[in-house]
C-alpha beads as a LAMMPS data file, in Angstrom:
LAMMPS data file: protein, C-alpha beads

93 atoms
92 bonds

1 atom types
1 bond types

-500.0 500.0 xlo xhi
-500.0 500.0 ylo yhi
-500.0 500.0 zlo zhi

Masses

1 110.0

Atoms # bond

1 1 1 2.849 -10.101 8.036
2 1 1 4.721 -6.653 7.965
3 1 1 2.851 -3.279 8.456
4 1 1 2.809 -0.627 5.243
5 1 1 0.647 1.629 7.727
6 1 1 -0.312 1.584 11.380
7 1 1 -2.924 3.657 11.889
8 1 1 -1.730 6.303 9.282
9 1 1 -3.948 9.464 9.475
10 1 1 -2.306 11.734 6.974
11 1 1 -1.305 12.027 3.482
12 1 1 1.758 10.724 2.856
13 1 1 3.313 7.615 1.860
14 1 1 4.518 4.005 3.416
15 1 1 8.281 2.886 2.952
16 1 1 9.200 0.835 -0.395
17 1 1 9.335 -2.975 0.041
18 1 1 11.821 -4.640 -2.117
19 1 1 9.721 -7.323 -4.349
20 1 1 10.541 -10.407 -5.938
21 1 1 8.033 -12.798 -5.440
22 1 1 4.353 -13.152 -5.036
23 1 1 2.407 -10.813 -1.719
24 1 1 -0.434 -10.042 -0.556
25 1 1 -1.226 -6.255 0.109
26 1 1 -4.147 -6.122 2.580
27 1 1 -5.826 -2.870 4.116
28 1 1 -7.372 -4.351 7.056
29 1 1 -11.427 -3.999 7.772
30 1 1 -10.660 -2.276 11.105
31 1 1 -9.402 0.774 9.094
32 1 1 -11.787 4.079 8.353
33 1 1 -11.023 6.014 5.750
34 1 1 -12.759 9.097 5.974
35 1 1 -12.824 9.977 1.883
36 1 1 -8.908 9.024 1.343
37 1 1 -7.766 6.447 -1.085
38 1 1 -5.148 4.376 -0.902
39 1 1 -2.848 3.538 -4.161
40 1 1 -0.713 0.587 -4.284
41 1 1 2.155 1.675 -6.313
42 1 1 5.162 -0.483 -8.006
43 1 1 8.814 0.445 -9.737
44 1 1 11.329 -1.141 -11.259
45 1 1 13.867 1.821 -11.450
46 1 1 14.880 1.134 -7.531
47 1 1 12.187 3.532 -6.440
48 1 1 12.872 6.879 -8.505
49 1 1 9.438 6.667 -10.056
50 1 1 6.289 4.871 -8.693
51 1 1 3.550 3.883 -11.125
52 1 1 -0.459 3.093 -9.334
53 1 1 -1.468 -0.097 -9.821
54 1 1 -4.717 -0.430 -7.618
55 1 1 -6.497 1.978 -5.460
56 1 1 -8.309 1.382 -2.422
57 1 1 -11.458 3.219 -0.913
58 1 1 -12.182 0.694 1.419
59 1 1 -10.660 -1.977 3.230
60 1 1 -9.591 -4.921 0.894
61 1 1 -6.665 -6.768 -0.613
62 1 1 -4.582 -7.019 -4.031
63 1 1 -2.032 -10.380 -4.793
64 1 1 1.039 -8.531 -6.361
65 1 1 2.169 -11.017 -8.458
66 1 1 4.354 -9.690 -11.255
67 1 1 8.030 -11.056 -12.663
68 1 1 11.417 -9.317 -11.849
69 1 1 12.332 -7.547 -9.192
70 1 1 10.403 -4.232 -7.956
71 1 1 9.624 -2.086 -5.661
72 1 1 6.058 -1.364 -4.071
73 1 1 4.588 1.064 -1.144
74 1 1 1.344 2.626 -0.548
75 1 1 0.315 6.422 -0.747
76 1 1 -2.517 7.972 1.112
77 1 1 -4.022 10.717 -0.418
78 1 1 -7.009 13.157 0.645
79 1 1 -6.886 12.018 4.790
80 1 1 -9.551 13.891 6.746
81 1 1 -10.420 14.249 10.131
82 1 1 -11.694 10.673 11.101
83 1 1 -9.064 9.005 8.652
84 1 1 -6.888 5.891 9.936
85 1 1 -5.827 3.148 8.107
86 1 1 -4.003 0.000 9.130
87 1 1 -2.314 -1.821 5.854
88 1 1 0.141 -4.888 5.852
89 1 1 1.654 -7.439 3.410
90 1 1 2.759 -11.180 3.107
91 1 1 4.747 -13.313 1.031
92 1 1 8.126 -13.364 -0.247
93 1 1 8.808 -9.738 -0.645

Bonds

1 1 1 2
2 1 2 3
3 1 3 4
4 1 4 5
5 1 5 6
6 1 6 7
7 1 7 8
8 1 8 9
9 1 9 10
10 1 10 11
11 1 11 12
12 1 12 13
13 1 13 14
14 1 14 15
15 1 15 16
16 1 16 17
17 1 17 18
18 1 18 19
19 1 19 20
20 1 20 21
21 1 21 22
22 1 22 23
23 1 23 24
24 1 24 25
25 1 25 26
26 1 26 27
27 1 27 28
28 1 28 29
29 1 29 30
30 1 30 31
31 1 31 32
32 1 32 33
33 1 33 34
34 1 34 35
35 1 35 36
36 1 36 37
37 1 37 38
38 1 38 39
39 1 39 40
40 1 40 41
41 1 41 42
42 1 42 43
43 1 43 44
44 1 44 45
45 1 45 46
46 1 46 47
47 1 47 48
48 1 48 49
49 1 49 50
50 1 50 51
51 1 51 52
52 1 52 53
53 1 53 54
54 1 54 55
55 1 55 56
56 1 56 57
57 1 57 58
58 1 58 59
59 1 59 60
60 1 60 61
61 1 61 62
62 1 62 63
63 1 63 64
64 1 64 65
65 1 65 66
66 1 66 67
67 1 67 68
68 1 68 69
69 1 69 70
70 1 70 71
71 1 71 72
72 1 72 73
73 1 73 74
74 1 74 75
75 1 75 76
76 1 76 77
77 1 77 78
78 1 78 79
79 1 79 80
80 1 80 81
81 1 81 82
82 1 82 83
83 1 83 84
84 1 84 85
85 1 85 86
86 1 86 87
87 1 87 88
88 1 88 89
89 1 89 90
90 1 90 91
91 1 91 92
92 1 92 93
C-alpha cells in the first residue's frame, strides 16, 4: 500500500497516481473528518483536468477498475478544525 494522505488536515489535494490496472482506494477507519469530503478523481488527459468519480464522508473504499491508462488523486474539500484523514491505495497502479 502507498499513502494518498497522511493525516491531511486541510483542503487541498493528494499527488496523481499513474493508473493502468485495477486499485483499491481506501480512506482508513482511523481517519475523522470533521464535515470534509473526500473526492476520488480520475483523467485521461495526463492530469490537465480531473473528473469526481466517488466521494467520501466517511471512512471507506472504492475498486478503480476502469480500461486505459489514467490518472487518479484525491481532493479534500471543506477541512475543519478536528479534520484528519489517512487515505492509501493498492494494486497495479
Amino acid at each position: 500500500m502507498a499513502a494518498l494522505f497522511t493525516a491531511q488536515t486541510t483542503n487541498g489535494s493528494s499527488s496523481a497516481i499513474d493508473y493502468s490496472a485495477a486499485t483499491t482506494v481506501t480512506v482508513s477507519d482511523d481517519s475523522t473528518f470533521g464535515g470534509c469530503r473526500v473526492t476520488l478523481e480520475i483523467s485521461d488527459d495526463g492530469g490537465t483536468e480531473y473528473t469526481p468519480v466517488h466521494a467520501f464522508s466517511q471512512a471507506g473504499a472504492m475498486n478503480l477498475e476502469l480500461n486505459g491508462t489514467f490518472k487518479f488523486r484525491l481532493t479534500l474539500t471543506g477541512a475543519s478544525a478536528s479534520t484528519s484523514v489517512n487515505a492509501t491505495y493498492n494494486g497495479s497502479a
